[in-house]
PDB file of N, CA, C and O in Angstrom, chain B, residues numbered from 101:
ATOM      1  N   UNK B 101      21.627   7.077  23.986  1.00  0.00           N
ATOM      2  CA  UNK B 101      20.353   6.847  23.330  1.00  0.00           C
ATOM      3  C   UNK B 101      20.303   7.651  22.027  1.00  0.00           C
ATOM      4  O   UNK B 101      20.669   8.826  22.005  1.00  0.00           O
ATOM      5  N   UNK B 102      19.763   6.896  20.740  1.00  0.00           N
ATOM      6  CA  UNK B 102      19.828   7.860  19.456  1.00  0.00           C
ATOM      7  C   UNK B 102      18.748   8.021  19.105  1.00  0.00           C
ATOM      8  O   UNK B 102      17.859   7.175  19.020  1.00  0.00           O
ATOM      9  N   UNK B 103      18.701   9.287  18.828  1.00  0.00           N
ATOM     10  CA  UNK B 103      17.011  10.027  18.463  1.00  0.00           C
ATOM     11  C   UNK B 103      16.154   9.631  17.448  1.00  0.00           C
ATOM     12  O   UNK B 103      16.527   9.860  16.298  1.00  0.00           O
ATOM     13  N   UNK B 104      15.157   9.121  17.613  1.00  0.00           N
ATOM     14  CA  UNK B 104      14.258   9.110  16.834  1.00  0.00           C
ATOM     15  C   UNK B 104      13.889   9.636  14.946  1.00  0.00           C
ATOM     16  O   UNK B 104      13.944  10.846  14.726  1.00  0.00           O
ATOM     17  N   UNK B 105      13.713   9.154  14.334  1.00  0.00           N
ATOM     18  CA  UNK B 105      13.783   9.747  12.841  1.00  0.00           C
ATOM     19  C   UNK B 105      12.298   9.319  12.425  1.00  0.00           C
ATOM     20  O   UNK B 105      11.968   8.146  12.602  1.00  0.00           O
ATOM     21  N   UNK B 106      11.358  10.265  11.857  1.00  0.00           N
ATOM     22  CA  UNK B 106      10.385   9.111  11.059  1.00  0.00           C
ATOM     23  C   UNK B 106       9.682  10.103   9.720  1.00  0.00           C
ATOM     24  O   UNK B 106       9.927  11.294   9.528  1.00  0.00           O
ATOM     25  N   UNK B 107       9.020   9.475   9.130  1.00  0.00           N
ATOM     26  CA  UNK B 107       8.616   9.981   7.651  1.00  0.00           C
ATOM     27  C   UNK B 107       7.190   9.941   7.844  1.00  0.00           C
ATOM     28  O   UNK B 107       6.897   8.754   7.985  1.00  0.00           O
ATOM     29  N   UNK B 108       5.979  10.789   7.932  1.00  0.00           N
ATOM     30  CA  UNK B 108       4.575  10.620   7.353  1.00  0.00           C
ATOM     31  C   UNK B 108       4.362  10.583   5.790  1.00  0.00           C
ATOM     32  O   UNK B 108       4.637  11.562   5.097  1.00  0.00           O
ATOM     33  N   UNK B 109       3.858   9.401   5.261  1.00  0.00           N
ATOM     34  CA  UNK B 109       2.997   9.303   4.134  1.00  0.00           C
ATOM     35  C   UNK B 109       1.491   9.603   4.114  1.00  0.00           C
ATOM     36  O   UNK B 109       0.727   9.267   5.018  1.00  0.00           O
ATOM     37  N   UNK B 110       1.201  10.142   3.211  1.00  0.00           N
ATOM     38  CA  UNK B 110      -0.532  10.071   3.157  1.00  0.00           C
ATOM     39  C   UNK B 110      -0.720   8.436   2.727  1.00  0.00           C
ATOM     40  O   UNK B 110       0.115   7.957   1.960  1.00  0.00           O
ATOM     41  N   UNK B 111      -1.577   7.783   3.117  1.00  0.00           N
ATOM     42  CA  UNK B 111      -2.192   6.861   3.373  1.00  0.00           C
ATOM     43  C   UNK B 111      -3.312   6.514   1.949  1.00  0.00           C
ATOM     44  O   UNK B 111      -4.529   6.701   1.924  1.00  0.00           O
ATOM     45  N   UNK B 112      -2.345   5.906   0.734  1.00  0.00           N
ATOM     46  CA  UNK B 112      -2.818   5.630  -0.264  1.00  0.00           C
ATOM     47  C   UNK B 112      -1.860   4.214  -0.588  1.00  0.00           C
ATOM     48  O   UNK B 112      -0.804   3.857  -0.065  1.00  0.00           O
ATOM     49  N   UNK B 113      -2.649   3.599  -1.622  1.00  0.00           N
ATOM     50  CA  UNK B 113      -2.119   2.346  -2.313  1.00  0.00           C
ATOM     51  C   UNK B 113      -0.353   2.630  -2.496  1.00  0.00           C
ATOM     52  O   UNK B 113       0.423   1.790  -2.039  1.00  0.00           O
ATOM     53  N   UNK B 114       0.086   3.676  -3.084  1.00  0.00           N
ATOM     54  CA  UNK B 114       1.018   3.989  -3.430  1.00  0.00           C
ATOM     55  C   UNK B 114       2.484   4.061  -2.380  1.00  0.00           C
ATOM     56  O   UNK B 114       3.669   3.728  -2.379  1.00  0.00           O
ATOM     57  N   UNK B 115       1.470   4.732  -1.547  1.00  0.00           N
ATOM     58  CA  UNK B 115       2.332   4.707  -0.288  1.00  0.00           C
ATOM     59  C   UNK B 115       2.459   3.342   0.500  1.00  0.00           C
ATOM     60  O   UNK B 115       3.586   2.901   0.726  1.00  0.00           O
ATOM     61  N   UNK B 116       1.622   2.835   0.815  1.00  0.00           N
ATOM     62  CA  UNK B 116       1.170   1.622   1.320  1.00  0.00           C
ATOM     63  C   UNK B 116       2.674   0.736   0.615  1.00  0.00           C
ATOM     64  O   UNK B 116       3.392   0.300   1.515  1.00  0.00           O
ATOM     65  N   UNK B 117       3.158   0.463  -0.731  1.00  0.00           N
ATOM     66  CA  UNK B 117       4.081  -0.231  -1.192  1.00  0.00           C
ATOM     67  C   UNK B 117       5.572   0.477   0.075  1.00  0.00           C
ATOM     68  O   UNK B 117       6.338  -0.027   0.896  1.00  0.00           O
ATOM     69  N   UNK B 118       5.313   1.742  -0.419  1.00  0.00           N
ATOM     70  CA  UNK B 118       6.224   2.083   0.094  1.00  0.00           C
ATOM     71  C   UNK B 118       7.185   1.353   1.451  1.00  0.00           C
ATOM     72  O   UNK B 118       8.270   0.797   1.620  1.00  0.00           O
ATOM     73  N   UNK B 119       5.611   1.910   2.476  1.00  0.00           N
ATOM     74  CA  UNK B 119       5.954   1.159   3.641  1.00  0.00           C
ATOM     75  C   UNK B 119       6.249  -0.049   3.900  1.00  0.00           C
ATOM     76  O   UNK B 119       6.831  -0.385   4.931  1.00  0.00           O
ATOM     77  N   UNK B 120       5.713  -1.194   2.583  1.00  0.00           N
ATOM     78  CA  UNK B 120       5.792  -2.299   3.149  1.00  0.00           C
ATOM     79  C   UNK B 120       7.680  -2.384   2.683  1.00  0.00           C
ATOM     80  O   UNK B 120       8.515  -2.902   3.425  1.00  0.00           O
ATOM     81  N   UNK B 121       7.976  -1.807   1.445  1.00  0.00           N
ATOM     82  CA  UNK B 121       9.534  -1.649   1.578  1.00  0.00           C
ATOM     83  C   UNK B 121      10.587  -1.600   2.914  1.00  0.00           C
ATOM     84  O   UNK B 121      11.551  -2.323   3.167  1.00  0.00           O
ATOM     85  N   UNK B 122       9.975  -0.385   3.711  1.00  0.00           N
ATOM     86  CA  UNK B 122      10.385   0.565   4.510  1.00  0.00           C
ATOM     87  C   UNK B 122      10.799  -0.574   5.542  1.00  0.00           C
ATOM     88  O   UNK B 122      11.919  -0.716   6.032  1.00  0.00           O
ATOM     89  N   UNK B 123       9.243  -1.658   5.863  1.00  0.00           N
ATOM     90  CA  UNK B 123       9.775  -2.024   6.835  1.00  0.00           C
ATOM     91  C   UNK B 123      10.253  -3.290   6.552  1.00  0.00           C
ATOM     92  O   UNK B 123      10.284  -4.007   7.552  1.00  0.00           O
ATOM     93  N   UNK B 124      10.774  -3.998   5.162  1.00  0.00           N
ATOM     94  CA  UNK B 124      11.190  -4.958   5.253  1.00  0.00           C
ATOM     95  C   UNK B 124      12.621  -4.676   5.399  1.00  0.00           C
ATOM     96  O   UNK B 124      13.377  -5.620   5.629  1.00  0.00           O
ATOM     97  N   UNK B 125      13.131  -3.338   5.279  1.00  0.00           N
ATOM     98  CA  UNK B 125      14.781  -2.689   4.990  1.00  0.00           C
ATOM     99  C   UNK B 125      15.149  -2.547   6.340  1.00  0.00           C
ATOM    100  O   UNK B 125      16.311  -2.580   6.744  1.00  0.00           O
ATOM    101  N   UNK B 126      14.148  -2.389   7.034  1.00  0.00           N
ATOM    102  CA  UNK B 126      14.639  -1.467   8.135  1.00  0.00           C
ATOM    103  C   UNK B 126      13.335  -2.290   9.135  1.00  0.00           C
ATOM    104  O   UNK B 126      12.164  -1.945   9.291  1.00  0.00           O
ATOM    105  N   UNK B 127      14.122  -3.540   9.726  1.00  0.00           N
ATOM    106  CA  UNK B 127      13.203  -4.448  10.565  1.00  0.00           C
ATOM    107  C   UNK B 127      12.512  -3.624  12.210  1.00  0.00           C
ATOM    108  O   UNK B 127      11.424  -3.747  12.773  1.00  0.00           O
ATOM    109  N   UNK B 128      13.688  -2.845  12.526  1.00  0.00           N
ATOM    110  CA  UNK B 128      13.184  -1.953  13.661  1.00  0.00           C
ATOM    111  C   UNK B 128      12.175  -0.865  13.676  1.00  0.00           C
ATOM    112  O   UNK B 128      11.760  -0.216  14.636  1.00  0.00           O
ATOM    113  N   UNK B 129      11.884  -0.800  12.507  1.00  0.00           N
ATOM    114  CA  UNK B 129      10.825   0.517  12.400  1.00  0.00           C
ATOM    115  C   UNK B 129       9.860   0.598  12.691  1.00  0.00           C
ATOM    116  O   UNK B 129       9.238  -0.258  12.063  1.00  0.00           O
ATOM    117  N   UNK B 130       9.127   1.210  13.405  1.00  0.00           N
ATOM    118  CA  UNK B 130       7.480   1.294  13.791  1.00  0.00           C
ATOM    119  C   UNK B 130       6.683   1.788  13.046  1.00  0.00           C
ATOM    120  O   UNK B 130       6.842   2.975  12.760  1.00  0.00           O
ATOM    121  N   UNK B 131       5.499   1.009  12.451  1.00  0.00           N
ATOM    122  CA  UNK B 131       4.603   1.668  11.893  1.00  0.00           C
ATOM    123  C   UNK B 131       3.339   1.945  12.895  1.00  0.00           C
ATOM    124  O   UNK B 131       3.082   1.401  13.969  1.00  0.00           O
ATOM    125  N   UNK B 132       2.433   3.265  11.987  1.00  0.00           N
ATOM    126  CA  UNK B 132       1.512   3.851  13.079  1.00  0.00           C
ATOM    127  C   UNK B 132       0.506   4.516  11.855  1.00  0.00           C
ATOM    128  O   UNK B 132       0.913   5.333  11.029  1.00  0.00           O
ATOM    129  N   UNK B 133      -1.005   3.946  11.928  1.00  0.00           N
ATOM    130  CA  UNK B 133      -1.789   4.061  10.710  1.00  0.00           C
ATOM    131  C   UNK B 133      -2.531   5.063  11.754  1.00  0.00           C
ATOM    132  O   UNK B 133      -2.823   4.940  12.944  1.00  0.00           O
ATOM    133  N   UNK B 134      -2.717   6.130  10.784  1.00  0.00           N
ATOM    134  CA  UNK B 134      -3.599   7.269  11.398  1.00  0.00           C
ATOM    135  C   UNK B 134      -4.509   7.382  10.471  1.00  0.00           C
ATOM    136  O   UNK B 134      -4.411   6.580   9.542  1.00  0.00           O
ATOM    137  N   UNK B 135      -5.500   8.253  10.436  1.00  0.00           N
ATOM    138  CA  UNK B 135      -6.707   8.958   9.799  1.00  0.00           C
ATOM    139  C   UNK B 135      -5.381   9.153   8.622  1.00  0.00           C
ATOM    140  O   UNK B 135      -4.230   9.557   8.785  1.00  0.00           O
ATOM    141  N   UNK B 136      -5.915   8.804   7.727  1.00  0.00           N
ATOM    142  CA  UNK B 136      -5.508   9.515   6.177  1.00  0.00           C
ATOM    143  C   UNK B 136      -3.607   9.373   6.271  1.00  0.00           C
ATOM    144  O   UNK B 136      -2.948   9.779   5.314  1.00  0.00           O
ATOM    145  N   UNK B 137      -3.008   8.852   7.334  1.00  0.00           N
ATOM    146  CA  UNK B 137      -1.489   9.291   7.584  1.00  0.00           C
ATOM    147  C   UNK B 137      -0.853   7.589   7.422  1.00  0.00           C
ATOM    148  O   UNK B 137      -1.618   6.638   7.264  1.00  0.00           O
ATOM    149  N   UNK B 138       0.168   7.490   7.471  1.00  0.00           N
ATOM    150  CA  UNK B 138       0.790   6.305   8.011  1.00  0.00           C
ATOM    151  C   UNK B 138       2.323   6.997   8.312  1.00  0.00           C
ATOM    152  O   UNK B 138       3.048   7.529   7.471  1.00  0.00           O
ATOM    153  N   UNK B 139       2.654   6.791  10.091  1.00  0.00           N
ATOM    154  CA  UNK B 139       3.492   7.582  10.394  1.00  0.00           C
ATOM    155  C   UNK B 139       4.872   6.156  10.295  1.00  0.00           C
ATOM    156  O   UNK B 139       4.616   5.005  10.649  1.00  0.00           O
ATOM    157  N   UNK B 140       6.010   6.511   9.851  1.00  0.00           N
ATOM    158  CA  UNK B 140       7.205   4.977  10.512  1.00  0.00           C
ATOM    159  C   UNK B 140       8.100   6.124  10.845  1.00  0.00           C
ATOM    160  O   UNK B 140       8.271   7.166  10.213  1.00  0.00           O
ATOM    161  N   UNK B 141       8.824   5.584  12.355  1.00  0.00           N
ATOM    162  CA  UNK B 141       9.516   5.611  13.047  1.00  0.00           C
ATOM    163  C   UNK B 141      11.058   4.763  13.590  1.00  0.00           C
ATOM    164  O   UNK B 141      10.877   3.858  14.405  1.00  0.00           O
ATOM    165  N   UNK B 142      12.228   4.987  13.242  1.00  0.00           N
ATOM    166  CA  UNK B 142      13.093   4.331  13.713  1.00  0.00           C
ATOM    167  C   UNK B 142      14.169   5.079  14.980  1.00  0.00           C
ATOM    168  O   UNK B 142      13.772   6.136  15.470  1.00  0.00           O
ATOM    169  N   UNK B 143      14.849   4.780  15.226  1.00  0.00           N
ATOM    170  CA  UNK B 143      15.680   4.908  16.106  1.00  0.00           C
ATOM    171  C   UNK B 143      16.946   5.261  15.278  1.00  0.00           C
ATOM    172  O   UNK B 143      17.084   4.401  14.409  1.00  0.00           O
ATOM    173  N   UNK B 144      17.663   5.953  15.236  1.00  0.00           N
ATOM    174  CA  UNK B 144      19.415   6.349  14.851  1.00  0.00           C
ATOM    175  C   UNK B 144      18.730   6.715  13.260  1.00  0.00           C
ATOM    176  O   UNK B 144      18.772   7.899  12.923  1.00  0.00           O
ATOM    177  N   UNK B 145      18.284   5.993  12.570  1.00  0.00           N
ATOM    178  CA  UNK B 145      17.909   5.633  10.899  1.00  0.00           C
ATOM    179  C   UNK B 145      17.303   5.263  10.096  1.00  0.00           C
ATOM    180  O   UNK B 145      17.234   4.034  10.103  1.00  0.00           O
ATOM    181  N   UNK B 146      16.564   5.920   9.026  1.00  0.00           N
ATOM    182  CA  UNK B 146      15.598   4.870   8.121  1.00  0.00           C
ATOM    183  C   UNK B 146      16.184   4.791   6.439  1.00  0.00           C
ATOM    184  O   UNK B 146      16.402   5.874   5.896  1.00  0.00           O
ATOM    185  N   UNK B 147      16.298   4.196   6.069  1.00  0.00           N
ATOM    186  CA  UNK B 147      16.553   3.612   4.840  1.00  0.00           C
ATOM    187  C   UNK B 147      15.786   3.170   3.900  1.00  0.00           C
ATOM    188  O   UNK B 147      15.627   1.949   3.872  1.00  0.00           O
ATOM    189  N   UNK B 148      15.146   3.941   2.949  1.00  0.00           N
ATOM    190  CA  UNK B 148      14.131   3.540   1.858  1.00  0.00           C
ATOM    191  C   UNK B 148      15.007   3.281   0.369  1.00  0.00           C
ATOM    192  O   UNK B 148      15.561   4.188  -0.253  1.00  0.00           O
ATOM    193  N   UNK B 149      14.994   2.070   0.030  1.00  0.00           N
ATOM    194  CA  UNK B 149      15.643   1.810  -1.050  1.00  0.00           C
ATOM    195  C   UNK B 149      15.449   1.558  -2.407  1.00  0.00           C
ATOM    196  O   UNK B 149      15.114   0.376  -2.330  1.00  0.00           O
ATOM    197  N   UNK B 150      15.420   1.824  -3.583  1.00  0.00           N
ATOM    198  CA  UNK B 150      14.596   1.595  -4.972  1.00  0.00           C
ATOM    199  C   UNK B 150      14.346   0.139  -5.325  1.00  0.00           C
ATOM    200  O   UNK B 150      13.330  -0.509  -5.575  1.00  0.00           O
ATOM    201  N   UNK B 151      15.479  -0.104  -5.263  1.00  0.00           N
ATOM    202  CA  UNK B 151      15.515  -2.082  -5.496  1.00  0.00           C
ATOM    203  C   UNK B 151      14.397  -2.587  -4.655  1.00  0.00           C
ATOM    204  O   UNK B 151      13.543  -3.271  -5.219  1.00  0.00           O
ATOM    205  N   UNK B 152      14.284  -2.337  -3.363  1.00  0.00           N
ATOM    206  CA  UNK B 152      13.253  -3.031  -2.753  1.00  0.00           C
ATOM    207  C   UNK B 152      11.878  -2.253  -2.799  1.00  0.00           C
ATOM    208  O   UNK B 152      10.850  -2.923  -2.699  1.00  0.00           O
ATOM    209  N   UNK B 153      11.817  -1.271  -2.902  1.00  0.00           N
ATOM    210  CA  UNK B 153      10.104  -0.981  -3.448  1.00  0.00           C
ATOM    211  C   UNK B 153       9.819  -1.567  -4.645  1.00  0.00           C
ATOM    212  O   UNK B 153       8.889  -2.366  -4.754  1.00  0.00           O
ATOM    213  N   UNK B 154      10.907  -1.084  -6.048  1.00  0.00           N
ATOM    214  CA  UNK B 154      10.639  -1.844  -7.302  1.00  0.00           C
ATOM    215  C   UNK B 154      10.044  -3.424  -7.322  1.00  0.00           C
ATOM    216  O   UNK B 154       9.242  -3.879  -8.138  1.00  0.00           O
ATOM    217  N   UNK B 155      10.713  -4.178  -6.105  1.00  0.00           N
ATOM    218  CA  UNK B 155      10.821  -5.771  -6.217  1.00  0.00           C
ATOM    219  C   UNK B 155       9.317  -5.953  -5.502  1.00  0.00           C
ATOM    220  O   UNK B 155       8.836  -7.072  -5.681  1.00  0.00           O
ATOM    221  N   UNK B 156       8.536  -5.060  -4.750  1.00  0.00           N
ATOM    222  CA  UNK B 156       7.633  -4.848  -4.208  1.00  0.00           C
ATOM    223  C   UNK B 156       6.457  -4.484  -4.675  1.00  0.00           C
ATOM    224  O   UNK B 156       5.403  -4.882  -4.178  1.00  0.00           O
ATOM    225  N   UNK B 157       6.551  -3.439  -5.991  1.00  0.00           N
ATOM    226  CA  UNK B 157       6.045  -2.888  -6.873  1.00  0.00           C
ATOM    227  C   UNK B 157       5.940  -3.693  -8.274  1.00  0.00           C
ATOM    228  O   UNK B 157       4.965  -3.743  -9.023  1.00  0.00           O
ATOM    229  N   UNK B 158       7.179  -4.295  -8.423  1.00  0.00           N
ATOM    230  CA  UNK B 158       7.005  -5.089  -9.654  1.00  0.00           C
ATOM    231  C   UNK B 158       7.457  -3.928 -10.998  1.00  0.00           C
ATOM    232  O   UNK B 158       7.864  -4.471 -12.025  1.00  0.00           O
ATOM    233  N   UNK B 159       7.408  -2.873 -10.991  1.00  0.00           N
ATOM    234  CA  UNK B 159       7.803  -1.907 -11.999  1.00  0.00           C
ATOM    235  C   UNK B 159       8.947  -0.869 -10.838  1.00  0.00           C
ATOM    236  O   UNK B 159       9.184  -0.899  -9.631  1.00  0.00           O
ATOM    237  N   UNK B 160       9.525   0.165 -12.269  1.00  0.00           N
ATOM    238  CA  UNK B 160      10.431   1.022 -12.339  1.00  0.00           C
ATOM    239  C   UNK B 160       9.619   2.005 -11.396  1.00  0.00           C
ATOM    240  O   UNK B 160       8.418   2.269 -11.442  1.00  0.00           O
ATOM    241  N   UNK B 161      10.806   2.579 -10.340  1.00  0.00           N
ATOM    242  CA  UNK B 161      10.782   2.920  -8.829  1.00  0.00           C
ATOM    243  C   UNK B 161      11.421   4.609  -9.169  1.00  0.00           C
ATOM    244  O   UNK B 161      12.642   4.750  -9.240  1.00  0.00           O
ATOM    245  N   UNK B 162      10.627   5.645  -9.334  1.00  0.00           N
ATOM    246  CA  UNK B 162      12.114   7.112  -8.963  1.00  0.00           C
ATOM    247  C   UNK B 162      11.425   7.506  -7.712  1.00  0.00           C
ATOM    248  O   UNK B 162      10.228   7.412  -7.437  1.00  0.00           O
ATOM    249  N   UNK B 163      12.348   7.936  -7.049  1.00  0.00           N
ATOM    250  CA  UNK B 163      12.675   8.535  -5.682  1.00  0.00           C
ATOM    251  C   UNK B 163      11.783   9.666  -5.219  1.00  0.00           C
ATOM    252  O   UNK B 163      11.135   9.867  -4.192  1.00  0.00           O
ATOM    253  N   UNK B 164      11.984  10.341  -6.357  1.00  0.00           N
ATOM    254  CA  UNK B 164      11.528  11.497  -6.636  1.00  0.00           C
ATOM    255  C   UNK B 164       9.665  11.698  -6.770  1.00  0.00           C
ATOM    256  O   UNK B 164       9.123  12.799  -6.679  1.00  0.00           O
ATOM    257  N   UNK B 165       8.862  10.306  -7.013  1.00  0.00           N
ATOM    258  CA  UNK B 165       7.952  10.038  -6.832  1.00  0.00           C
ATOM    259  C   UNK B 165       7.160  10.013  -5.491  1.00  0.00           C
ATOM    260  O   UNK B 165       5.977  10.294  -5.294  1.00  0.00           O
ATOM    261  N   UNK B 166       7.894   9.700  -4.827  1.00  0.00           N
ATOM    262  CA  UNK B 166       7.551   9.256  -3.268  1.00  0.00           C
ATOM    263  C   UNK B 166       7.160  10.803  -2.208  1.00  0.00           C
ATOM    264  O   UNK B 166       6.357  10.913  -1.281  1.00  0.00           O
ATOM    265  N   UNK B 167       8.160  11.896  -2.861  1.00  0.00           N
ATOM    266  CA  UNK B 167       8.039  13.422  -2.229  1.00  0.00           C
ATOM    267  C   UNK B 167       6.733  13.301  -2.725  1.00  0.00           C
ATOM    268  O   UNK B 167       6.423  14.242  -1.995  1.00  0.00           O
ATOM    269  N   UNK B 168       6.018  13.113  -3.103  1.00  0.00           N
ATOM    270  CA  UNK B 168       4.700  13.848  -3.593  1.00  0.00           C
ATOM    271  C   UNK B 168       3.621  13.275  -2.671  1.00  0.00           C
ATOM    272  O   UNK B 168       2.582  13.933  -2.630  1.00  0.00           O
ATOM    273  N   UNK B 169       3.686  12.023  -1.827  1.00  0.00           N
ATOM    274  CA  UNK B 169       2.997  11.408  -0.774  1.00  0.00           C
ATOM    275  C   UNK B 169       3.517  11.872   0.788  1.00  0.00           C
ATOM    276  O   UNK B 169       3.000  11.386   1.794  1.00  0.00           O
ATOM    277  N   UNK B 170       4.509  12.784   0.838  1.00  0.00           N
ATOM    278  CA  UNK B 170       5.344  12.856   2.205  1.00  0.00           C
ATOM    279  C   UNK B 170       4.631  14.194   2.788  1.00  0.00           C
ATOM    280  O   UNK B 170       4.521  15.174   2.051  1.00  0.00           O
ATOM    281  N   UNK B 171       4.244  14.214   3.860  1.00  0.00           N
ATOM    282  CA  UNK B 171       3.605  15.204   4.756  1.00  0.00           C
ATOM    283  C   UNK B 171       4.797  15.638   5.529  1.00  0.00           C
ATOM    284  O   UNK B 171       5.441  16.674   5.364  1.00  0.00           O
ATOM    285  N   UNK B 172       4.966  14.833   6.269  1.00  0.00           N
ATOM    286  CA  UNK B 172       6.307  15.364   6.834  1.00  0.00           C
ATOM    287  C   UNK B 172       7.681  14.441   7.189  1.00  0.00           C
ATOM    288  O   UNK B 172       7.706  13.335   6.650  1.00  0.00           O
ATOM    289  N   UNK B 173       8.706  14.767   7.962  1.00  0.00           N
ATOM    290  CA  UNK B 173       9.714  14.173   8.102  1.00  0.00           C
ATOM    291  C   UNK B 173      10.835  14.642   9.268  1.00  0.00           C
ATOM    292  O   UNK B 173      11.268  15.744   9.607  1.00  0.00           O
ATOM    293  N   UNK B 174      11.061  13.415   9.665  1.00  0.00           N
ATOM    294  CA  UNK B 174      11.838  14.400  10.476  1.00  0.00           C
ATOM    295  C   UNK B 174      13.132  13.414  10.809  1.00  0.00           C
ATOM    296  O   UNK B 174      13.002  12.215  11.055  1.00  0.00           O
ATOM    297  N   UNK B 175      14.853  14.367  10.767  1.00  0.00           N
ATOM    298  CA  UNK B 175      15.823  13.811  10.374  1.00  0.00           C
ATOM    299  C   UNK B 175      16.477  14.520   9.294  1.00  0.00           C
ATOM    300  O   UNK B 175      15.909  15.409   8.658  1.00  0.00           O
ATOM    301  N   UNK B 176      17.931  14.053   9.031  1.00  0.00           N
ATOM    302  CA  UNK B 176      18.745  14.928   8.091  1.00  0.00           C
ATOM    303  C   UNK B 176      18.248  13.932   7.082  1.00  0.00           C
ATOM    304  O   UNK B 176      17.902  12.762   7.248  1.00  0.00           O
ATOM    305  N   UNK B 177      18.295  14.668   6.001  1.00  0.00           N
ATOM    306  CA  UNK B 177      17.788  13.876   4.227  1.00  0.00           C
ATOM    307  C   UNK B 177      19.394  13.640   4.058  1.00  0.00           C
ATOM    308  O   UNK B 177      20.372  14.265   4.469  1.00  0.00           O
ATOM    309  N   UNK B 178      19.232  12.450   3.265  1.00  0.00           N
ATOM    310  CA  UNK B 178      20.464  11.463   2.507  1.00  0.00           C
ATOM    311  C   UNK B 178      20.051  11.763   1.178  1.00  0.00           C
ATOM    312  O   UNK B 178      20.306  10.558   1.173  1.00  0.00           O
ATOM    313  N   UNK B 179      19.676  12.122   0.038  1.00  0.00           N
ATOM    314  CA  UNK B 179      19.008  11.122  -1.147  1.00  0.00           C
ATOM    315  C   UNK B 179      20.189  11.070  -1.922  1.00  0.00           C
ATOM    316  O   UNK B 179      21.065  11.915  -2.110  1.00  0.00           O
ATOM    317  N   UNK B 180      19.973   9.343  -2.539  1.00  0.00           N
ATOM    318  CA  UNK B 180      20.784   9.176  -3.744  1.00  0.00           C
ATOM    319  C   UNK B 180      19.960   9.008  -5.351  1.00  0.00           C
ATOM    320  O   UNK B 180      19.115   9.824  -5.718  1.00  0.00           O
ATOM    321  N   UNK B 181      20.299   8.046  -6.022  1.00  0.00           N
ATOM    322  CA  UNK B 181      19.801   7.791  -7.051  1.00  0.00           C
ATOM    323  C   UNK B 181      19.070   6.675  -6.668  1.00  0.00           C
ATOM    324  O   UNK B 181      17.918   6.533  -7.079  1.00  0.00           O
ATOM    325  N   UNK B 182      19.746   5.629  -5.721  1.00  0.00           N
ATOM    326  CA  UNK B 182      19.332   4.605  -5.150  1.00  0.00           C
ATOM    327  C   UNK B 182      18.554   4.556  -4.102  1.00  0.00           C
ATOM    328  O   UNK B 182      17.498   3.928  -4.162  1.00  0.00           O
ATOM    329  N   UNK B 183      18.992   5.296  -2.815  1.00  0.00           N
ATOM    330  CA  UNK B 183      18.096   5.153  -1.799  1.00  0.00           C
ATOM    331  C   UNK B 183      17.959   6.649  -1.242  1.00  0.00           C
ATOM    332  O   UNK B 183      18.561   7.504  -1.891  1.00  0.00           O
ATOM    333  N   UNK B 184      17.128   7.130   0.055  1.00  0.00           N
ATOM    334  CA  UNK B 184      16.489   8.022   0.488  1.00  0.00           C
ATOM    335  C   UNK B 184      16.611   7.783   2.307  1.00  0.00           C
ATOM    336  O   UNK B 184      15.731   7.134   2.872  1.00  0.00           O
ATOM    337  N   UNK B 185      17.344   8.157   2.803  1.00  0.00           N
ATOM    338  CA  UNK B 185      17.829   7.939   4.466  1.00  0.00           C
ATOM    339  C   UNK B 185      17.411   9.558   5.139  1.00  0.00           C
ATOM    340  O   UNK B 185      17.706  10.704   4.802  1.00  0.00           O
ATOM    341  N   UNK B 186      16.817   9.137   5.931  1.00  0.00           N
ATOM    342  CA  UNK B 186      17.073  10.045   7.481  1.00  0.00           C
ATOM    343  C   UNK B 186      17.923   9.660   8.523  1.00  0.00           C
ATOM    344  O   UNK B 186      18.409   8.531   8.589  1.00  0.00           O
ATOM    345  N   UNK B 187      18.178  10.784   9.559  1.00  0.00           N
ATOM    346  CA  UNK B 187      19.397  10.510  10.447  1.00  0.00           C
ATOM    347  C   UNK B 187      19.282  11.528  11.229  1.00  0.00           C
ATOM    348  O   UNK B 187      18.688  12.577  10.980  1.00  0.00           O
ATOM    349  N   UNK B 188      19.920  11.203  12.311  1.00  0.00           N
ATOM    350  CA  UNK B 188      20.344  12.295  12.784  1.00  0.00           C
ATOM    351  C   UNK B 188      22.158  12.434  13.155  1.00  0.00           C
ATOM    352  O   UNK B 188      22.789  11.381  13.243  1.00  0.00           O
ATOM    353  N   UNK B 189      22.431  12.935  13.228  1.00  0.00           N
ATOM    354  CA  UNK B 189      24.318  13.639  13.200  1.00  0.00           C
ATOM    355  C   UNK B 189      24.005  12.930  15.445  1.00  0.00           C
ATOM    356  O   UNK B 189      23.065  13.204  16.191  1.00  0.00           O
ATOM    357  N   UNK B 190      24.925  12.289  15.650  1.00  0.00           N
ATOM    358  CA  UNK B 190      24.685  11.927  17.095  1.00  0.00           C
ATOM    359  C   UNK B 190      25.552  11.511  17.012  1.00  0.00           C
ATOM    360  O   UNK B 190      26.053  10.932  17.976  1.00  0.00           O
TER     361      UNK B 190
END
């Protein structure tokens, strides 16, 4: 069985793109809307990718934008230029 990984966003327009990225990349993922939160959850991995928020967003996507909505996380960090993965080593 592979452990669990998931990311909290605060629960704004901004983020909201995010997720809908999140879960078109990554079809297994659970989303979970809390007070002010939106928690996603996968199993082994999550994969947030620029191309598909951008194509989602309609404009230019940095990575580096998205830390500023993240409460918490949990999982080893990947980041590239391109995409942003959790994991765990299993």
């Amino acid at each position: 069985m592979k452990s669990r990984v998931y990311i909290n966003l605060q629960d704004t327009d901004y983020s909201r793109s995010i997720v809908d990225a999140i879960v078109q990349d990554n079809p297994g993922a659970e989303v979970q809307h809390q007070p002010s939160m939106i928690r996603i959850e996968a199993e082994g991995r999550l994969e947030i990718r620029r191309e598909t928020v951008e194509s989602i967003t309609g404009s230019p996507w940095d990575i580096q934008e998205m830390l500023m909505y993240v409460i918490t996380l949990g999982g080893n960090v990947e980041e590239e230029d391109d995409s942003f993965s959790l994991h765990w080593n299993n």
